[in-house]
Phi, psi and omega in degrees: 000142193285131165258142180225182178204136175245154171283078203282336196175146193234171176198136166215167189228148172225154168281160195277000179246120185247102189267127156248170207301318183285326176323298207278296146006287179316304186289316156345287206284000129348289178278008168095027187219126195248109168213161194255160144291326213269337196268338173281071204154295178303328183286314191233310191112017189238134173250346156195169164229207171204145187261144177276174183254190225235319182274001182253127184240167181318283225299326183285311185278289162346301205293334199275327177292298193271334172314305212287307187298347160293322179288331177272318187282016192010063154219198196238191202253337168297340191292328218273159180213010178201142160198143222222203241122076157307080180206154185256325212227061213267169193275313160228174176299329165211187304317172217276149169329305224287335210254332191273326177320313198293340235232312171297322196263014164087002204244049174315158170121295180291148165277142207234161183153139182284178169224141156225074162262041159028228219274346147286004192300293182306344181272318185278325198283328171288306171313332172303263194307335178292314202288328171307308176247062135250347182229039162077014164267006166191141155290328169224145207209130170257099172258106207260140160258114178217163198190139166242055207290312174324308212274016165236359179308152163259126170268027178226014152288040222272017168265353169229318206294340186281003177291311223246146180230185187242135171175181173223182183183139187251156148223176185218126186255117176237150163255162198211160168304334200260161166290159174217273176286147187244339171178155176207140153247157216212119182212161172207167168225078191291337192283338178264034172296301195315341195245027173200114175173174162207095213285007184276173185204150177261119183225129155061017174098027189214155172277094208270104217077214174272100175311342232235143179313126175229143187216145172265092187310296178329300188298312164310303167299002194234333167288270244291351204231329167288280190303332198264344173292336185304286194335291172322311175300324201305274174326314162300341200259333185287292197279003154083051154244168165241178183298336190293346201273356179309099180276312216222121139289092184249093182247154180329122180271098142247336186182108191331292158331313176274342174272358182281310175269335155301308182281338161280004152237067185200003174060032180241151206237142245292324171270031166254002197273098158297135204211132189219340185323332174303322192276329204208355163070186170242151219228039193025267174301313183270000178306344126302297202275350169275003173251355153289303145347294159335294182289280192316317184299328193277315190114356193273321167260130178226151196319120185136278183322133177276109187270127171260115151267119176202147192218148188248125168212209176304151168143329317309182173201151164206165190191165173189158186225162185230137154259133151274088186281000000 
């Protein structure tokens, strides 16, 4: 009998601090840099994000994301035998998000490990955890996206620090008889690091280059509108689906425009779009499972619906998975 894996339960966290766009305008224009809501809104689509505080770290907005998908999946933490940690912004160099979570929530025992594909991270880390419990080396898998990105903004940047916000987002993974994931693809292009990245490193008790996020926006946006309608076909095409079979598109919240135009040329049409970026901005690794979360909690994706995942990120790396919730 064929083994697969589903999605038993989704959970997600936001820090309790909400920047909105003129805020963030103000404090801008402090250091002398003229910027707007209107000009941040035409460009992305986003009117607020929301900030961790200086005491709140990634691994603290995870462990909280996956308590709640534990709590949707009626299971406990002990249940789980893989977790898996999607994150650009972990709490220390080692050991990994994945491992200090297992460590809060009680669950010794389980293999524990980061993914770092930075804004593709949850696609690669669900596909990651899907091939695990299809070839029996775990039954249940907690795959968490968490990210503290402010802490890598420049604020004196006004092409980057307004994209990005902070949260996390869970899925609780199981395996089961029926299809659940029905196919994931997984690419990368290392010749495009440069135009999305943040190249400092700790050498000798310093930080050694630029601590601070740096993205060639043009360049990016022009991979990004190119890779990800590929990607999409891709997974449709593995599972011997179409776009049409399509209910719910829940793609990387980075930038209105680019989720707009992927999905108007795969023909799924715009109020099929989970679509959250106004709100949270792009929050990277968790910008899916937590506009996924969303969506299930609100009611609008329900047990049934046929799901498009697909994401872009640093790397370059890109992916997308077609799902059955």
């Amino acid at each position: 009998m064929s083994r697969y894996s589903r999605i038993l339960g989704t959970g997600s966290c936001l820090p309790p601090t909400v920047v909105g766009n003129d805020e963030l305008a103000a404090r801008l224009a402090r250091d002398g840099i003229d910027t707007s809501d209107a000009w941040i809104v035409e460009r992305t689509g986003i009117r607020q994000r929301y900030f961790a505080d200086p005491g709140t770290s990634s691994v603290d907005l995870g462990e909280q994301a996956a308590r709640r998908a534990l709590d949707a999946a009626g299971l406990m933490a002990t249940d789980v035998d893989l977790i898996i940690c999607a994150t650009s912004t972990p709490d220390m160099i080692f050991p990994s998000n994945a491992a200090l979570i297992q460590g809060r929530l009680g669950a010794s025992g389980s293999a524990v490990f980061d993914v770092q594909a930075v804004c593709a991270g949850f696609v690669y880390a669900l596909a990651i955890a899907d091939q695990f419990i299809r070839g029996g080396l775990a039954r249940r898998a907690l795959v968490i996206g968490a990210e503290v990105f402010s802490s890598i903004l420049d604020f004196k940047d006004r092409t980057t620090c307004v994209l990005f916000g902070d949260g996390a987002g869970a899925v609780v993974l199981g395996a089961s008889d029926a299809p659940g994931v029905l196919a994931t693809a997984l690419h990368g292009d290392g010749s495009q690091a440069s135009i999305l990245c943040t190249p400092g490193r700790v050498r000798d008790g310093a930080v050694s280059g630029t601590p601070f996020l740096h993205m060639d926006g043009q360049a990016v946006f022009k991979q990004a509108v190119h890779v990800l309608e590929r990607v999409a076909r891709e997974v449709l095409d593995k599972a011997g689906r179409s776009a049409a079979d399509v209910d719910w598109m829940v793609p990387h919240q980075a930038n209105i425009r680019i989720m707009l135009h992927t999905a108007r040329k795969l023909g799924i049409p715009p109020e099929r779009v989970v679509q959250t970026v106004a709100e949270h901005g792009n929050t990277s690794a968790a910008s899916i499972p937590l506009a996924l979360d969303v969506a299930v909690r609100s009611g609008q994706v329900r047990r049934g619906d046929t799901l498009l995942l697909e994401a872009v990120g640093g790397g370059l790396t890109w992916g997308a998975a077609l799902l059955d919730y």
